[in-house]
Structure formats: C-alpha cells, structure tokens
N, C-alpha and C positions, 0 to 999 in steps of 0.2 A: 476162676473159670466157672464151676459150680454152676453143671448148663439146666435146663427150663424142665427139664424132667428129673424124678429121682431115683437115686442108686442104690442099690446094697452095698454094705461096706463089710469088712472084713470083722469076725467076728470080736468079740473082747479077747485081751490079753489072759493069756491064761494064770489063774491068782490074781488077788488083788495088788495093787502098787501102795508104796506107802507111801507117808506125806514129806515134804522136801525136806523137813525137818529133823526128820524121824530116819533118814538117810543114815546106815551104820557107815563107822569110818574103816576104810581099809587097810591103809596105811599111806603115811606121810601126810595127811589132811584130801586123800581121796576119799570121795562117797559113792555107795552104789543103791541104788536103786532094785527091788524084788523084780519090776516087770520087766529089767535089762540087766540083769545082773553080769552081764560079761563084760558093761559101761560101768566107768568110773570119771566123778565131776568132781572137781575139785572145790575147797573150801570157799574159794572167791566166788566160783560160779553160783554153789548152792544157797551162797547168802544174799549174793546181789538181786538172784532168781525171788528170795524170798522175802528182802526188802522192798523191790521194785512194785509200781501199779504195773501189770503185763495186761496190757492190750492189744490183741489180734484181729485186727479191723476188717477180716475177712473169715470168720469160725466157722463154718455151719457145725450145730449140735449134732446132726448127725444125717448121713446124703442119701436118702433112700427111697427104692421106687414101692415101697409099702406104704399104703396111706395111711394102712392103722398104726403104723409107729408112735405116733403121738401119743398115741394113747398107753404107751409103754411105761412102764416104771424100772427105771434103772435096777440091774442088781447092786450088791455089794460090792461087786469086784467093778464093774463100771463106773460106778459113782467114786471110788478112788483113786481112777484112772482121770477122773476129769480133776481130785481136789493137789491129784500129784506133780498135775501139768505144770502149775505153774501160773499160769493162766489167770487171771481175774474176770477180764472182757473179754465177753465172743460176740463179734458182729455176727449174728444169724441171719445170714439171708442167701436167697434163690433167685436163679434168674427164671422170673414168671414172665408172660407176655401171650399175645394174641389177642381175637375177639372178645374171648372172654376173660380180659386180664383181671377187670377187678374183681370178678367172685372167684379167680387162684388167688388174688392178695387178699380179699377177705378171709379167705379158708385156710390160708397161708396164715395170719396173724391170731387166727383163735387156732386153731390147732398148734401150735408152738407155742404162742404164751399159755395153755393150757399144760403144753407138756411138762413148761417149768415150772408151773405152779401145781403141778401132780408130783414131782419132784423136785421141793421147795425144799427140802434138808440138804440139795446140792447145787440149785442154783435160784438168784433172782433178778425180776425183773429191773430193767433200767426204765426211769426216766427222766433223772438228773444226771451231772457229774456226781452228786454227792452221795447217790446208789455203789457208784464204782466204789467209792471209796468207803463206806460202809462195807461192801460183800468186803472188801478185801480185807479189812478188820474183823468182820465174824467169820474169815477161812470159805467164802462162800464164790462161786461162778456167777457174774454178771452176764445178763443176756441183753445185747441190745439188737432192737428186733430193725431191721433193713429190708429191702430189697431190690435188685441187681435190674432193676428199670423204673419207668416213672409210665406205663402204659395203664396201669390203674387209673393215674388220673385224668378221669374222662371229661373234668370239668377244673378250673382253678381250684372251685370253692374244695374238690376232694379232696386237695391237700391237706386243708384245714380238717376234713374228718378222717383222712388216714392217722392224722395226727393223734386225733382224740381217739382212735382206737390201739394207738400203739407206738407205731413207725416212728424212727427218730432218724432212719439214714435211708436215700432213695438214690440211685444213678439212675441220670438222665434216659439213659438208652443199655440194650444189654447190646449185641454184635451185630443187630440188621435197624433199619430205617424204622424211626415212628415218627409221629406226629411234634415231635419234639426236637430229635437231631436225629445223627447217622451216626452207627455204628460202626467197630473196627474194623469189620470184613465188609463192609458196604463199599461196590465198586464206584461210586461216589459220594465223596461227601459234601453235601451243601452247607454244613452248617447248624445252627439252632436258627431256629425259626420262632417267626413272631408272639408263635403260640408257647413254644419253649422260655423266651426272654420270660414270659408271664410265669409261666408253672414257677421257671428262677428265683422271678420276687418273692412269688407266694412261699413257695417253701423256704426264703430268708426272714419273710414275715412270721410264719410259721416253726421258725426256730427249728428246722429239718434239715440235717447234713444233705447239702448237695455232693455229690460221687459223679465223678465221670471216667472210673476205671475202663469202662467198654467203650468207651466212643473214641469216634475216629477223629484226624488227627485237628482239623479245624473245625468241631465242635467242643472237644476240649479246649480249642484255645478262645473260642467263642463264650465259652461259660466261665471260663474265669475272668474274662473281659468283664459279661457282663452282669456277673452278681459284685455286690456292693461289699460282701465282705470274703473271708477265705471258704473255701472249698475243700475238699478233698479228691484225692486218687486213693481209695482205697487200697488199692491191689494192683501192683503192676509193678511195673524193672523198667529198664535205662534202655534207651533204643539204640545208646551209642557202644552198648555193651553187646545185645543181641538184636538183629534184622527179624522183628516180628511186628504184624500189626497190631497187636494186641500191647503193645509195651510203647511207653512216653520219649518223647524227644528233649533233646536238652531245651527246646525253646519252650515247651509244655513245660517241664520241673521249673525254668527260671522263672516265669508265668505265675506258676500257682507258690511257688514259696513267697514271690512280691506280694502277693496278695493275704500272707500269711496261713498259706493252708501247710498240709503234712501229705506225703506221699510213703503209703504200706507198699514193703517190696515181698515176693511171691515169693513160693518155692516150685511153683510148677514148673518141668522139667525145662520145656520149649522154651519158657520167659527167663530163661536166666543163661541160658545156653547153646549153642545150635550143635554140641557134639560131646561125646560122651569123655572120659570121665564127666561128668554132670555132680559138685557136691554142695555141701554148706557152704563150703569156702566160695566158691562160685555166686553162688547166694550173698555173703557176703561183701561180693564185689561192688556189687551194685547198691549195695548199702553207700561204703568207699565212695560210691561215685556220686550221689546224688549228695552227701557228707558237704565234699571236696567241690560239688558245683554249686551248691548254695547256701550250705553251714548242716550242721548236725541238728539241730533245731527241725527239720524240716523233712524227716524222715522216720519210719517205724515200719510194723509190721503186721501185712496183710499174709497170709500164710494160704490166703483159696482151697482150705483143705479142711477136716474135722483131725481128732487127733490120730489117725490112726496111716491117715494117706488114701491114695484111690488103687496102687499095684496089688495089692490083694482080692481083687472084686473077683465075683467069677468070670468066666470068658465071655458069656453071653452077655453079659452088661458091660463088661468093659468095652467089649468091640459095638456095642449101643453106645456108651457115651464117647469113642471117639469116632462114630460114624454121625452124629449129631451136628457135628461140626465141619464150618467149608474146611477144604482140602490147604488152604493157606495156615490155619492152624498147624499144620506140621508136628502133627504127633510122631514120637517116638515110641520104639518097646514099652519105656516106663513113662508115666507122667510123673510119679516125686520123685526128686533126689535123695541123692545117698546123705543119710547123716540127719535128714529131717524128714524122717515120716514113720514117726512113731510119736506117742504122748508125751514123751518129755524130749522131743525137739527145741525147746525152748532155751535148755540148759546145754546144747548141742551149740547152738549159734550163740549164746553169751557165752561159752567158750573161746568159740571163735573169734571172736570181738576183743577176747581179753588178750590174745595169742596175737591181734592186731593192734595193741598199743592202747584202745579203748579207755577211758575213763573211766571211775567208775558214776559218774554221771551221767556221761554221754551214752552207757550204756544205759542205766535206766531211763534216760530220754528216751531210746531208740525203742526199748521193751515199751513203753508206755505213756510215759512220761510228755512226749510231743501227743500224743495223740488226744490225752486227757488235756493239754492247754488248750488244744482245739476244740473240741468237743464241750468246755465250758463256753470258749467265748461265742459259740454256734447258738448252744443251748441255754445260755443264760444262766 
C-alpha cells in the first residue's frame, strides 16, 4: 500500500528486543522474546527464522510524513528491534508520482541510502544477490532500494541512470494512469502501452526488477506477456480469496509463475480479508493458495508494512492516509492484522506455516528463499 505521501509511525518498542538467538527458553523448547514477552516461539520457528535468507519484498524502513527522518540515527533500542526481526531484506520503497516524479525519486534515493549509510552498524546497501547474502552472515539488514511507480522515468535512457544511482526494483504504475499503464483503481484500463513495452525492455536490459503489484488487471497481464524474462508482484493476495482491486487473479499468478516470477502476499487488512476476524492465519491462506495454484516455488512475502504496522498512527494521519485513497480501497477500523504487526511478525507466520504441514524448506522458500532465486536471475 505504502501511499505517495509519508507517515508517522508509532513509536519504538519500549526496551530493546534481543537477537533471535539470544531468545531465553521458557519451557518445553518455547522462547520469548523482551519486546513481547507475553509471546512464546517455539524451537522450530526460532531456528528456521534464523537459518532462513528472510526476504520482505515490500519493508519500508520507516513511513513518515517528516522529511528530516532520514537524517535520523536509530537508537539503541531501534536498531534491535530491526536485527531481532528476523528480517535480512527490506524492499524500501514509496509510491512516488506526479509532475515532479523524478526529483521525489531523486530525493527519495539519496535520502534513504544516506539513511543506511548514517546507520551502517545496522543495515546495508544492496546491489547484488551476494549483498543479501553477506548482510545475513555479518547479522546485518539488507536494504534494497525500489519504488512503487516507474513515473521517474521520463525518458528510456532514465532507467539506465536510476540504475546507477541506486534503484534495483520499480512497479510499472502505483493505483492511477501514467504514461506507461493503468493502475488498480483506474476506471479503465487500456493496458501498457507502447511507451511501457520500452521502459519493459529497458529495465530487463538494465537488470531492474520489474513490479506490477499496483496495476490493473490487463496491464499486469500485459507485462508479463511482454517482458522476456520473470517479473514480479511484490505485494498483493489472491483475488479468488478476496473481492479487491488491488489484489491478482488466478489468471495473473498462473501468468507470472510461467514466466518464472515469485508473487509476496500482504498483510494489509482489506487484501487478505473483507471481514473481521482478519489474522495471520488469514494471511496464510493465500499463501495456500497461490502454493496449491502454481507450486510453492512461486510465492513469498511482501508484508506493505515497516515493522511496527500502520494502527498505531495518530488519528490525524491515519484518517490522511486512508482518505488518500479512492473509496474502492475499502478500508476498515484496522489496516494490519492480528498476529502480524509487530517486529517479529515474521516468527508469527513461520509458525503458522509449521502448524500448516509446511516443510521445513518450503518454508524457507516462502521467507526468502523464492525471492532471492529471483532476484539473482533478474540481477545477474
């Protein structure tokens, strides 16, 4: 979701979180955690969590309408809050757009990779696979820097220099019309267009994750048509699960897994749900189903959140960021679910996964594992 303006988020946890490892046992091989101490994970979870590359193809480091954020240096208690997640990869990205798209993606890409590099003792930048894999060996957060349109590029060749300044993932369109395709609330959608099929190549040229979480429903089928290798849906759920426009069709997931792409599923309330109880398991489902419609290979997780969730905000920002959006969006009271919207969410759904028969393979697939096969043969 993670709309074009930014948020305040709810403050840190209060005390620091410790590391996954450092989890004391409670009894019977349960562990708890300092920043949720009334949660207990069990030994499978805390280890698979800790074996796995975890990849969240949708992170924002953090969603906020301060601009000076960036300029922030994590506390103590912060910075353990992000090494206790779990977490390795965080897709960092905004949906930017308008006239002046590319001086928000310019200012977007130094102020963020600035951030991580002001606090480089907790994360670093991506721009291999073999960064991932690295941060995860030195205990470190992987940042790979995205964003949630492609209205930056004003010309082909930008792709090439969003490149060399940073960008490793772009979706096509964020929820309304550009020059490229249509997005998910556009009350029609034509397509990608001529100018789109280009930006396509160029950013396959470019070795630039194409994304088409936001676009509607035949320009997603448009772009996997017509790029040459796999793609991505970052972030999104099963349409045969929930009536949203914002969420993929089984003709879409069958589409992009031929093509060998990976599709991250949400916890955002609306995309997983149309009624409450709303939880992880919920969540889970559409894991199941995307699983079960084109194999387990072919799915992971986009999470549209930072670690903390959005139901915390104060009221005057939250009723801004769900007034930002058309009225088809169908917000509820909450936007996260229960179970996941806290920093070790992560260990919350590989629970659940193990309580649903899960491998311990397929789970680390689903943490990471798919999305890093992707992400090399994208990137080289």
């Amino acid at each position: 979701m993670t709309g074009s303006f930014r948020m305040t988020r709810r403050a840190a946890l209060a005390g620091a979180v410790g590391g996954a490892l450092s989890a004391p046992m409670i009894n019977k091989g349960a562990y708890a955690f300092a920043a949720a101490p009334a949660k207990t994970y069990s030994r499978r979870a805390v280890d698979l969590v800790a074996s796995s590359l975890v990849i969240d193809m949708l992170a924002p480091l953090k969603i906020t309408l301060d601009a000076n954020y960036v300029a922030h240096r994590l506390t103590d208690a912060e910075a353990a809050e992000f090494r206790a997640s779990g977490i390795t990869g965080f897709h960092n990205a905004y949906g930017l757009g308008g006239p002046d798209a590319k001086r928000q993606a310019l200012e977007f890409l130094a102020g963020w990779q600035g951030f991580a590099g002001r606090n480089s003792h907790v994360f670093t930048l991506v721009d291999g696979v073999a960064d991932l894999d690295r941060a995860k060996a030195e205990k470190k957060c992987a940042v790979i820097m995205g964003i949630q349109n492609a209205e930056q590029f004003e010309s082909v060749e930008d792709v090439a220099l969003f490149r060399r300044l940073g960008l490793r993932c772009a979706q096509l369109t964020y929820n309304t019309q550009n020059l490229i395709g249509s997005g998910s609330t556009e009350r029609v959608d034509g397509g990608v267009s001529d100018y789109g099929a280009a930006i396509i190549a160029e950013m396959e040229k470019q070795k630039m994750l194409v994304d088409v979480s936001h676009c509607g429903d035949k320009t997603t089928l448009d772009a996997i048509e017509i790029a040459k290798g796999p793609i991505a849906i970052t972030h999104s759920n099963a349409r045969a699960l929930v009536d949203h426009p914002r969420v993929k069709t089984d003709a879409a997931i069958k589409a992009l897994a031929t093509k060998g792409g990976v599709m991250g599923i949400t916890g955002v309330r609306m995309f997983v749900r149309t009624s409450d109880p709303t939880n992880v398991g919920h969540m889970a489902d559409h894991i199941d189903h995307v699983a079960k419609l084109v194999g387990v290979d072919h799915v992971g997780i986009g999470s549209d959140a930072d670690l903390h969730g959005y139901d915390d905000m104060k009221p005057d920002e939250y009723a801004l960021l769900k007034g930002s959006y058309k009225g088809s969006y169908a917000f509820r009271d909450k936007i996260d679910i229960d179970g996941f919207d806290h920093p070790l969410k992560t260990f919350d759904l590989t629970e659940e996964l193990i309580r649903r028969n899960y491998s311990n393979d397929n789970i680390r697939a689903v943490l990471g594992g798919n999305f890093r096969r992707l992400l090399a043969q994208v990137w080289g």
